[in-house]
C-alpha positions, 0 to 999 in steps of 0.5 A: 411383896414383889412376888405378889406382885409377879404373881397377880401380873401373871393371873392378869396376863392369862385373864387377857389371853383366855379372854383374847381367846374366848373373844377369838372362838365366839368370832369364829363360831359367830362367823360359822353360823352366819355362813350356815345362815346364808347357806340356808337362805340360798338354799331355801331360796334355790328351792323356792326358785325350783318350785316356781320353774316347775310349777310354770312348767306343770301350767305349759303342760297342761295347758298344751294337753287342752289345746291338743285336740286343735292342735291336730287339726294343725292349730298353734297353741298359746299360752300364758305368759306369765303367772304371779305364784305368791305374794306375803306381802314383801316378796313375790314370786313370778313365772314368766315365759320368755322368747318363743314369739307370739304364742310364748313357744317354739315348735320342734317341727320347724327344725330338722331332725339332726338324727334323721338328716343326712349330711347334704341336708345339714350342709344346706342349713343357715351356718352349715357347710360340708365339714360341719355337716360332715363332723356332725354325721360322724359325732351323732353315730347311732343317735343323741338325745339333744342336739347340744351334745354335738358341741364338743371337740371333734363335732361343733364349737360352741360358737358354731352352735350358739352363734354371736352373742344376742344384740345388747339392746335385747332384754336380758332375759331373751338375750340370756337363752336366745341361740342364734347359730346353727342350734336354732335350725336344729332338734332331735325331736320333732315327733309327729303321732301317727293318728288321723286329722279327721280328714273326710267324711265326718271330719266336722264331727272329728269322729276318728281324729286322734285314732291311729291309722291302719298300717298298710299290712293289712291289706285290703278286703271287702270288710276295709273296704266297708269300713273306709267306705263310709269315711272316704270319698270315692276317688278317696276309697278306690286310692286306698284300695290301690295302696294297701294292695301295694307293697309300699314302705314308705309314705312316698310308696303310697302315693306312688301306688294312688298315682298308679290308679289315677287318684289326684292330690285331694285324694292323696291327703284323704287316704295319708291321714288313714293309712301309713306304711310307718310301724312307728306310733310317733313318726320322726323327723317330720317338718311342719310345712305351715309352720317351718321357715323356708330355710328349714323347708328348702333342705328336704328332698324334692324342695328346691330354695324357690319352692320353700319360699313359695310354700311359705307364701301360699300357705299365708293364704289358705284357709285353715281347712286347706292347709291340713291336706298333706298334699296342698303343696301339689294341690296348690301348684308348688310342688309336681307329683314327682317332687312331693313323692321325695318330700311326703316322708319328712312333712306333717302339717302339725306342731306338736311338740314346743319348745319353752323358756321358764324364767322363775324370779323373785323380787320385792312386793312392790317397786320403787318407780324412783330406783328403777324406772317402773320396771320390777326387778327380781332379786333371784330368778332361775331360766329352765328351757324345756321340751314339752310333747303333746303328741300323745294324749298324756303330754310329757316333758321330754328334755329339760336344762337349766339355761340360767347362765348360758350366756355366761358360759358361751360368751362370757360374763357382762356387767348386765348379764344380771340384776346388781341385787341379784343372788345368783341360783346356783346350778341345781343339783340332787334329786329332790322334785320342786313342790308342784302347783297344789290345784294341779296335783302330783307330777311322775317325775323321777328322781334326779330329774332336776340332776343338771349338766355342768358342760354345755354339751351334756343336757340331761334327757332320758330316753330310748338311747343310753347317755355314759354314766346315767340310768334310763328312766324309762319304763320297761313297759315302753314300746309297744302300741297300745290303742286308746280307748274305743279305737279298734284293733284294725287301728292299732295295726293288730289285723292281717299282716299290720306291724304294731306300732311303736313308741320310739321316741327319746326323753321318756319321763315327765307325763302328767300321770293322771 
């Protein structure tokens, strides 16, 4: 009896364990498929964040392609700021631009090229100094493709790049991306396209606006002479014909050659918006002197500090057709002949390209007026900031990071820094593309596009200068002038002893492909 007893005592105790262990493995497998649960739902979140951000951005470029055309004539585009994409019912999903003033962009043609400008010009900018200006000379050697891969030991502190942190009463999402130290003045793409205004005659119809223009290397003949003759003035056409006698290399060449025969300034913004001495299709570096704050202006060659701050003055007060005259500054008294010769070569009076702050979020349907005092508050959201280039007929995204974090990064974590309900978007990574905006049809984008830095000094932009460890993108056939349609040889630079023009420009990838 005794040992029946032993024995179902036995049974009972290996009943328990197998059942304490039963209980143990369905815990652990219950624990696992949560876990893999909520990595699907941050997973899938994620990528609804990427498709919303993309598809604000497919919106800026297109909307930036149908204003190009005023655009050149020196207008600022304006874009909306905010769309609902979807709505079931429970959540929705909204694109917002963030930052970037009135018209939600920045222009890169209101900073100076940190490729381009030699160490007295940087020193001169808000921030700078010498040693700074110094460091960055030495850090940038051949070139780098954003200015953010200056921060780094030996060339700019963080600090010195993005400056203090934004003011606490700043929403969070301006305070979030908003740099406000010597990264704000500066950018490694202000490109200006070496095509007409449409400045003289049959400027009203814009009949050659968005043509290339003629490259000095052509030289002049009775058939440029016909041909320019029915576009130019006559003060105009006898200005050209002395500067493509001359042998100049330079903008400030030409109108060196047009003084020497006597032309004045309303002859010299004629014949710049036809000729250029320039082999590049997008000139760079230039600064936009309608647009450009006069701390930007009073650090090129030939602007004094009290010429910059008079140029932003006069410039308020012009109409819009005589602002688009490269040469206003001399026409309206600011600048002598001599100065605007050392200036001409870093000025355009167009933006181009700009600058935009996409904050993709998503958040419930409805809001609780109670809970938050009337304002929608998103549960996730995602902030890309991106370079978009409408200098050629086919606008690209020409840099793009995610900037979610940023401020995180640089400065630290608040308590505010984001929403309490807030699931953060993890740093994206692979090489998927987000789904675009059906109505606007596929985007050429390359995979690994959306392969995000991890330092604050490696943003991803692909282009003509090789980046350690990644694979240019940009096509092989990248380079060389191709005319647009129904524009002739001559304007291309194919005649006589012209220079085909060529594409030189950083950040290749991202067109429409339409």
């Amino acid at each position: 009896m005794k040992a029946g007893v032993r024995t179902r005592g036995t049974v009972l105790i290996i009943t328990l364990v197998v059942i304490a262990v039963s209980v143990l493995v369905c815990s652990a497998m219950a624990v696992r498929v949560e876990a893999r649960l909520d990595s699907a739902r941050v997973s899938m979140e994620r990528e609804h964040l990427r498709a919303l951000a993309w598809s604000g951005l497919q919106g800026v470029q297109h909307e930036l392609e149908a204003q190009r055309a005023a655009m050149l004539e020196g207008e600022q585009p304006t874009l909306t700021r905010e769309w609902v994409l979807f709505d079931d019912g429970s959540h929705k999903g909204i694109v917002r631009l963030i930052g970037g003033g009135p018209g939600a962009t920045t222009s890169e043609m209101g900073r100076l090229d940190v490729n381009r400008a030699d160490a007295a010009m940087l020193a001169k900018l808000p921030g700078g100094s010498e040693d700074l200006a110094a460091r960055i000379v030495a850090a940038r050697g051949a070139g780098v493709q954003a200015p953010e891969e200056l921060v780094r030991p030996g060339a700019m502190t963080a600090s010195e790049f993005y400056g203090s942190r934004p003011a606490a009463e700043e929403s969070e999402a301006e305070a979030t991306e908003t740099p406000s130290g010597f990264g704000m003045w500066i950018t490694t793409h202000s490109y200006d396209p070496n095509v007409q205004g449409g400045l003289g005659r049959g400027s009203a119809s814009g009949e050659h606006a968005g043509q290339f223009r003629l490259h000095r290397g052509i030289g002049w003949s009775k058939e440029i002479g016909d041909e320019l003759g029915s576009r130019l003035s006559a003060g105009a056409l006898k200005a050209a014909e002395a500067a493509l006698k001359s042998e100049a290399t330079t903008a400030g060449a030409l109108v060196q050659a047009m003084i020497g025969a006597g032309a004045g300034p309303e002859e010299w913004g004629e014949v710049l918006d036809v000729l250029t001495a320039a082999d590049d299709q997008y000139l760079p570096g230039r600064v936009d002197i309608n647009l450009a704050p006069p701390e930007v202006l009073s650090c090129l060659p030939g602007v004094s500090v009290e010429a910059a701050q008079r140029l932003a003055e006069v410039r308020t007060s012009l109409s819009a057709d005589r602002r688009r005259s490269l040469a206003w500054p001399v026409r309206e008294g600011v600048l002598t002949p001599e100065q605007f010769v050392e200036a001409v070569d870093w000025l355009t009076t167009r933006s181009l390209v700009w600058r935009v702050r996409v904050s993709a979020e998503i958040g419930p349907s409805t809001r609780d007026d109670a809970v938050t005092g009337g304002e929608w508050t998103p549960q996730a959201r995602l902030v890309w900031e991106a370079v978009v280039d409408a200098s050629s007929p086919q606008v690209r995204v020409a840099y793009l990071r995610d900037v979610t974090f940023l401020s995180a990064a640089v400065w630290g974590p608040q308590p505010n820094d984001l929403p309490e309900s807030e699931s953060p978007a993890a740093p994206i990574v692979g090489g998927e593309r987000a789904r675009p905006l059906e109505e606007e049809g596929k985007q050429n984008v390359p995979a690994g596009v959306f392969d995000m830095p991890t330092s604050l000094g490696a943003p991803r932009s692909l282009g003509s200068r090789p980046v350690p460890g990644v694979t240019s993108s940009r096509p092989a056939e990248v380079g060389e002038a191709r005319a647009p349609e129904g524009v002739p040889d001559a304007a291309s630079g194919s005649r006589g002893g012209a220079k085909a023009l060529k594409d030189r420009r950083s950040g290749r990838w991202g067109t429409s492909g339409r």
